[in-house]
C-alpha positions in Angstrom: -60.0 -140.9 59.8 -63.6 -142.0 61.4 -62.4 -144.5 63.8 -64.4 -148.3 63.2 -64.9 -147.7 67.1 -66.7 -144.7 66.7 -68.8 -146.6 63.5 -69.3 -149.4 66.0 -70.8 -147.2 68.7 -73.3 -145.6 65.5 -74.1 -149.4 65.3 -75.1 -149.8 68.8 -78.2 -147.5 68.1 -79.3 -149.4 64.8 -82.2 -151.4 64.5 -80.7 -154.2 63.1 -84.0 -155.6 61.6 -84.9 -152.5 59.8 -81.6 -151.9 57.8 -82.0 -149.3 55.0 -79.1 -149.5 52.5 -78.4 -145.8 51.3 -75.9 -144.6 48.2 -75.3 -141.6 45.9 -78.0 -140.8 43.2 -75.1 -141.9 40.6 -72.5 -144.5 39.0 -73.9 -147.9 40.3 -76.9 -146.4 42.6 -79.8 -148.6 40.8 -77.8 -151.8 40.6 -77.3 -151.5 44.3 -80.9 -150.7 45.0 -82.1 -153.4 43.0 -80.2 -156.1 45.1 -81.2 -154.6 48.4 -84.8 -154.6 47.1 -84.3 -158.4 46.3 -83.7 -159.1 50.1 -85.9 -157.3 51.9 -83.9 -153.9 52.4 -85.2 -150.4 52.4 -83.5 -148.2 49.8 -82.4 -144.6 50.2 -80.6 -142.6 47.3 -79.1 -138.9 47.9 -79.2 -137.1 44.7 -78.0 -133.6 43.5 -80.8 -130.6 42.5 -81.2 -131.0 38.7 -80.1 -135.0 38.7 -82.7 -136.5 40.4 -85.1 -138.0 38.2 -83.7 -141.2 37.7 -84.4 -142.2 41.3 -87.1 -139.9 41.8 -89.5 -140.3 39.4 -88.5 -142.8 36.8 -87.2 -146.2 39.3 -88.9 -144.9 42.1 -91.3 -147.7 44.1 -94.4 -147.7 43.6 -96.9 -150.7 43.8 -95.4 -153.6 42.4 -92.4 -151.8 40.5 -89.3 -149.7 41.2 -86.8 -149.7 43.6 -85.9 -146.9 45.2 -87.9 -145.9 47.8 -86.8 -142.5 49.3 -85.0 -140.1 48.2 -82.8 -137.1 50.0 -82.6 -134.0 47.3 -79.8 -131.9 48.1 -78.5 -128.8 46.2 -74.9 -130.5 45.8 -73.9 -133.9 47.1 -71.2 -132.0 49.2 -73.7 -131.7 51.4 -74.5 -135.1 52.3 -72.3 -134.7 55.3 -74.6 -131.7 57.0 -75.5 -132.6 60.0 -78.9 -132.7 59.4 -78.9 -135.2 56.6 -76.2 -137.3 58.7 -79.0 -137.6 61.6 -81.4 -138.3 58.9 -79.6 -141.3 57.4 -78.7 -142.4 60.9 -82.6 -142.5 61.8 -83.0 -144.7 59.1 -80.4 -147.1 60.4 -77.9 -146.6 56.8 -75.4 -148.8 55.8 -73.7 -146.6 53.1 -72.5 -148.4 50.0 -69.8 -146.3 48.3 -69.0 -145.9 44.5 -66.8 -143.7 42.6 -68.9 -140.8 42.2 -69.2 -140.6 46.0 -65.5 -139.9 46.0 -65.7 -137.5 43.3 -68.1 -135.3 44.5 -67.8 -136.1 47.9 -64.4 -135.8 48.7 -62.0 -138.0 50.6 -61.4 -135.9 53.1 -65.5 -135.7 54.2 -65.9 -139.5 53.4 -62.6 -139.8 56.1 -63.6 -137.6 58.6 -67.0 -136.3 58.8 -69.1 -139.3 56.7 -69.9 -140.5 60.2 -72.8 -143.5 58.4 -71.3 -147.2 58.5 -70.3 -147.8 55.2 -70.2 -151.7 53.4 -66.4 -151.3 52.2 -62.9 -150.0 53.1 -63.1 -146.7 54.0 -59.7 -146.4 54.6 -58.6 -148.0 51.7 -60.9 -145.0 48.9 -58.3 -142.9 48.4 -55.1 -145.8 47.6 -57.1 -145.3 43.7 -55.7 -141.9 43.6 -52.1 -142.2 42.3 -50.9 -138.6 44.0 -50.7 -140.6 47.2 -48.0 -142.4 48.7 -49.5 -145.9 49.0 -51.5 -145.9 46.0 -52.8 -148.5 43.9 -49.0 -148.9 41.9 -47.6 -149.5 45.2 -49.9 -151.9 46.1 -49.6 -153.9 43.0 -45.8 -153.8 43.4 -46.1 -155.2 47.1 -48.6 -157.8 46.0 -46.4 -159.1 42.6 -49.6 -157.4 40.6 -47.8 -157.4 37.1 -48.7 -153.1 36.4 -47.3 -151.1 33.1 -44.2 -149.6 33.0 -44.7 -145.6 34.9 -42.5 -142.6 33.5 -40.9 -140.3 35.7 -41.8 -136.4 34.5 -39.3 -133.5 34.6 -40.7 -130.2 36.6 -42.7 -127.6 34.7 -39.9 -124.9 33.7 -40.5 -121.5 32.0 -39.2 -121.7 28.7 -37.6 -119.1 26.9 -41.3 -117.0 26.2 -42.0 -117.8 29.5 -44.4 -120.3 28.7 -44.2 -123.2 31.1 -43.2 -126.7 29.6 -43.1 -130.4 30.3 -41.1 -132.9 29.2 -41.7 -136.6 29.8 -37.9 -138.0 30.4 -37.4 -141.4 29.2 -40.4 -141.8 27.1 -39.1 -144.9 24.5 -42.8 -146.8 24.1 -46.4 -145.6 23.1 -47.9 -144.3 26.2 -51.0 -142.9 28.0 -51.5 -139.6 29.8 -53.8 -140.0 32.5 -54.3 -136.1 33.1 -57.2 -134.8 35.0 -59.5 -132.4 32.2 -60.0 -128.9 33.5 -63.8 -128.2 33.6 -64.9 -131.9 34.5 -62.0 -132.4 37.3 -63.7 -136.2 37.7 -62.8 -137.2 34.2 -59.6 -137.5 32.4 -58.1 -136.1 29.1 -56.2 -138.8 28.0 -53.4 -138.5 24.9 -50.8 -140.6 24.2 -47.3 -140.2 22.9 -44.3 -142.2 21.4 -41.5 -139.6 23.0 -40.6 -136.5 24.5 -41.2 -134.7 22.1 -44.5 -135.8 21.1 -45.7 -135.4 24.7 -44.4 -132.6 25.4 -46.2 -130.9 22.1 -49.3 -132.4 22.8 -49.4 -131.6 26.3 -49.1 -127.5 25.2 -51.5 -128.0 22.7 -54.2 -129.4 25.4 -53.2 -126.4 27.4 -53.8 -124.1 24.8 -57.7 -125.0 23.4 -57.9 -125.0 28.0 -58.4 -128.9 28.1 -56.0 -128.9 31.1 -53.5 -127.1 33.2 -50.4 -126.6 34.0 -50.4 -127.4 37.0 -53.1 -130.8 36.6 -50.3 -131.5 34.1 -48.1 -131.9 37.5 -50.8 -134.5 38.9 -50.6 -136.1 35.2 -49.3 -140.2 35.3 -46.9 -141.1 32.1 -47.8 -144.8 31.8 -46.9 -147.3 29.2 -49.3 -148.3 27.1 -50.1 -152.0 27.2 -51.6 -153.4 23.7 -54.1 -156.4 24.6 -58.0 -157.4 25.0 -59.0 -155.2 28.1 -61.4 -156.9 30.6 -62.6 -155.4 34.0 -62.4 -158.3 36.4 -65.2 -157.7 39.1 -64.8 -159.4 42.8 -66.0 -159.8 45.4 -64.2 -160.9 49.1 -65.8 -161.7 52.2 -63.6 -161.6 55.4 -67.0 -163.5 57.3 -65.5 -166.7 55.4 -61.9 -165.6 53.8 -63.7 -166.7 50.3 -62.5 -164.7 46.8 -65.6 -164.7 44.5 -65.6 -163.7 40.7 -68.7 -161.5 40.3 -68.5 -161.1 36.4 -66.1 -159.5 33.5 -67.0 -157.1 31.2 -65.6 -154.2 29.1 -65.6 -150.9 28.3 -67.4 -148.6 26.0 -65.9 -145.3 25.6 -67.1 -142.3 23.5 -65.5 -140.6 21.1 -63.0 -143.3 20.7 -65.9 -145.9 20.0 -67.1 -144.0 17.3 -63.7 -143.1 15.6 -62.9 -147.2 15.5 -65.7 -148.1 13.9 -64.6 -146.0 11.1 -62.8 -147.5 7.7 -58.8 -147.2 8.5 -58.7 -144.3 5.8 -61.1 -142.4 6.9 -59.9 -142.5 10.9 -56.2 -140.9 9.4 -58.2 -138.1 7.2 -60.0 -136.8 11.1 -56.7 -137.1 12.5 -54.9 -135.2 9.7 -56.0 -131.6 10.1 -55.3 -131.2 6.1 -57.6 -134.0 5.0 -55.4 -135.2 3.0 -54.1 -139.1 3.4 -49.8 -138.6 2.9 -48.8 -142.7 2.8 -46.1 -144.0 0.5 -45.6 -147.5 -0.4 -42.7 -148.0 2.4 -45.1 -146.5 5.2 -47.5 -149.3 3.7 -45.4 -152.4 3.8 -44.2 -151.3 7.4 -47.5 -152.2 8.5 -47.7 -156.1 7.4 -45.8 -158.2 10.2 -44.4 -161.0 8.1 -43.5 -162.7 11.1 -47.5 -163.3 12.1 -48.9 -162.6 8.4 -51.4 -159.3 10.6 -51.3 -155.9 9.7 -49.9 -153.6 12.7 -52.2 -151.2 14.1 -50.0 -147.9 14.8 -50.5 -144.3 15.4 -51.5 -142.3 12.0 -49.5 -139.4 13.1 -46.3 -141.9 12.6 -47.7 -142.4 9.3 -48.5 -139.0 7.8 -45.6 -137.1 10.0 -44.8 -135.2 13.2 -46.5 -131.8 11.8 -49.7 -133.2 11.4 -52.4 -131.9 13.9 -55.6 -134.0 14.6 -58.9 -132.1 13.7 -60.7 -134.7 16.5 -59.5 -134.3 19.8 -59.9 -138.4 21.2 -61.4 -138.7 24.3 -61.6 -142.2 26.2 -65.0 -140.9 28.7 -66.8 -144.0 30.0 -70.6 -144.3 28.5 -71.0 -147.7 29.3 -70.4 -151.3 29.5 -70.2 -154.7 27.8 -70.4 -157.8 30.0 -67.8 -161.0 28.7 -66.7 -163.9 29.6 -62.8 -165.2 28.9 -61.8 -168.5 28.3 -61.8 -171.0 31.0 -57.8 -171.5 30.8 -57.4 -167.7 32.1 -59.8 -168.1 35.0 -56.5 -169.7 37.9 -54.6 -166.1 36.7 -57.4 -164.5 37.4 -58.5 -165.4 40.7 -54.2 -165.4 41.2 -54.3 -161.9 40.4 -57.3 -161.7 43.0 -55.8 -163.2 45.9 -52.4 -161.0 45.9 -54.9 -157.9 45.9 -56.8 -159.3 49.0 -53.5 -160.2 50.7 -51.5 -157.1 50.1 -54.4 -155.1 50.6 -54.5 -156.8 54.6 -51.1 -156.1 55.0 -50.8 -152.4 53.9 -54.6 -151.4 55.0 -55.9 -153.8 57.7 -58.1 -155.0 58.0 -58.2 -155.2 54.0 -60.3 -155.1 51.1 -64.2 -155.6 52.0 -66.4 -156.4 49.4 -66.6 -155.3 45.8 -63.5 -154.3 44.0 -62.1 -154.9 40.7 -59.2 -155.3 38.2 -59.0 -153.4 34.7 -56.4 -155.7 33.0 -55.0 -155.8 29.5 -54.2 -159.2 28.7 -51.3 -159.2 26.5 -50.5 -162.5 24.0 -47.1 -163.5 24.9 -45.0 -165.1 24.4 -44.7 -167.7 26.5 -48.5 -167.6 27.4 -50.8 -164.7 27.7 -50.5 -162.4 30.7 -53.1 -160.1 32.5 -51.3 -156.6 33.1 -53.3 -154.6 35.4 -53.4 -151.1 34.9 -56.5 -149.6 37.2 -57.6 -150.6 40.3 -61.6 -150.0 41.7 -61.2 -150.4 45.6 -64.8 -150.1 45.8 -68.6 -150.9 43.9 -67.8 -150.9 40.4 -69.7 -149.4 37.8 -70.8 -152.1 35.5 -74.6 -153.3 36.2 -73.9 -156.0 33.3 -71.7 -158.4 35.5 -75.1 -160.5 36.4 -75.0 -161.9 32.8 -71.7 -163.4 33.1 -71.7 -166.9 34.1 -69.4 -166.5 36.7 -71.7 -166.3 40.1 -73.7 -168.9 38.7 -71.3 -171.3 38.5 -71.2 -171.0 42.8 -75.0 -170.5 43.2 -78.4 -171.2 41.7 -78.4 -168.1 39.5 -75.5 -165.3 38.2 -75.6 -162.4 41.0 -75.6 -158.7 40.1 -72.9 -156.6 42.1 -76.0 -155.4 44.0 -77.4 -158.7 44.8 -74.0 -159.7 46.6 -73.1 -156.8 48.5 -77.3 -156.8 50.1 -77.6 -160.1 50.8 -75.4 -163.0 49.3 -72.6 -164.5 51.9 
């Protein structure tokens, strides 16, 4: 890990009054450009060979308009720790604003120990998100009394009697989410969910099969319960300059193809996930899904419905393609900012000097009984990648207008 002494002495050579604010040609880059733009900053924006438009041409400044100013083009974005673009930034006195696509492409290990440009955030906090390390973001939430969904423990991958390798998830007694990494896109997950072993276990083989995933990213996979309730991202921001816990803005996610397939009639969401097209619902099946108790009807899996053998002709995938920004109801907002405050304490206690910054909460709020209750299930220990939080009313409660996430981390205290 970069030592902060070794940051501060990069610091040292700055020209404090001529601050450029850099970031990766991805994610959040344009939010964050925009807000240093609004105070006076330089912007700088490293893109990849083939990805560069966006900041190149399209929002690049000219005249009155755009706002990024320079770009650094590079064949991969591996390579924005060369030596030659690390002098480059440090010539144009960088402070480095991180987001998830620089982990992804970057790398942890680069960001940790080569990525030697001061960065606004925790660098030593990055990789806690990844849940293949010891004090990741479930362990953190368990120190801080973060209420997190139940996690599976998973048996080892065992040649069976063909010698194909299997994997069972032990325990499983809920619905619950696979969080398994895909295998071309690395930086996106193939999620699938499951009811039991068995189902798990036959899903997992058949994403194996069509060369979704691997075995062995099967390994890395997290079994986690699936919590039913209104999702929200809850976006904050903490300054350690004034110990002050700020709501930036809540929003949601949209999520193709899973978007699409909702928006679909009920019958015709069970005929894409029946491989035969045909709809196989008797009048028990039916009545099972009217709760009495709450006069609803109970959303459940189709393949309960219509039988274990059935095999979905539409493989549901959960990839982000956007966001929604929302508001909640004032009587949630003291959970909230409860929820908040744990973060920002545990986070000083396991990774001093704590969180700086940006971070944010992805929570299902679940309905009770006795009250409703945020579960959180994801953990962004960094810029977030929703642009929409400025049209939540939540900064503009504490000042004259609502703040993008860009706006606070340039130049808002």
């Amino acid at each position: 890990m970069i030592e902060r002494n070794e940051i501060f002495k990069i610091l040292e050579d700055y020209n404090l009054d001529d601050i450029t604010i850099g970031v990766l040609g991805s994610h959040s880059a344009l939010d964050i450009s925009r807000g240093a733009k609004e105070f006076g900053f330089k912007t700088l924006v490293v893109c990849q060979r083939g990805r560069d438009k966006t900041y190149a041409k399209y929002y690049k400044s000219r005249k009155w308009k755009g706002v990024v100013d320079e770009v650094i083009l590079l064949d991969k974005f591996s390579e924005i720790t060369n030596p030659e673009v690390i002098e480059k930034m440090q010539s144009k006195n960088t402070i480095f604003l991180p987001h998830r696509s620089f982990e992804v492409y970057v790398g942890f290990e680069k960001i940790e120990n080569e990525f030697k440009i001061p960065l606004f955030g925790s660098r030593n906090m990055l990789r806690a998100e990844e849940r293949y390390v010891e004090r990741n973001q479930y362990y953190l939430m368990e120190k801080g009394g973060i209420p997190y969904p139940r996690v599976y423990e998973k048996t080892p991958l065992q040649p069976d009697l063909r010698g194909d390798r299997l994997y069972k998830g032990d325990n499983i007694d809920r619905l619950v989410i696979v969080k398994v990494a895909e295998k071309q896109r690395t930086y996106e997950r193939a999620f699938f969910f499951a009811s039991n072993g068995e189902e798990y276990s036959r899903k997992a083989q058949e994403l194996i099969k069509k060369d979704i995933i691997t075995p062995d990213a099967l390994q890395e996979a997290v079994i986690e319960e699936f919590v039913l309730g209104t999702q929200f991202n809850l976006n904050f921001f903490y300054s350690p300059v004034n110990g002050e816990l700020e709501l930036l803005g809540v929003d949601t996610r949209r999520q193709t193809n899973l978007d699409g397939l909702l928006r679909l009639p009920a019958q015709q969401q069970i005929q894409l996930l029946d491989s035969s097209g045909e709809i196989d619902i008797d009048k028990e099946d039916i009545e099972s899904l009217y709760d009495e108790e709450t006069d609803t009807y109970i959303t459940i899996n189709p393949q309960h419905i219509i039988g274990q053998e059935a095999r979905s002709i539409v493989d549901i995938k959960a990839i982000e393609a956007g966001h929604i920004a929302c508001t909640v109801k004032e009587s949630l907002l003291e959970q909230i900012f409860e929820l908040g405050e744990k973060f920002v304490n545990v986070s000083k206690q396991e990774y001093p000097p704590g969180i700086i910054g940006t971070f944010a909460l992805q929570c299902a709020l679940t309905p009770g009984p006795p009250k409703e209750k945020f579960v959180c299930f994801d953990i962004s220990m960094r810029v977030q990648g929703s642009p929409g939080t400025a049209f939540t009313p939540y900064s503009g409660y504490l000042y004259e207008k609502s703040l993008s996430v860009g706006e606070k981390e340039s130049g808002w205290k």
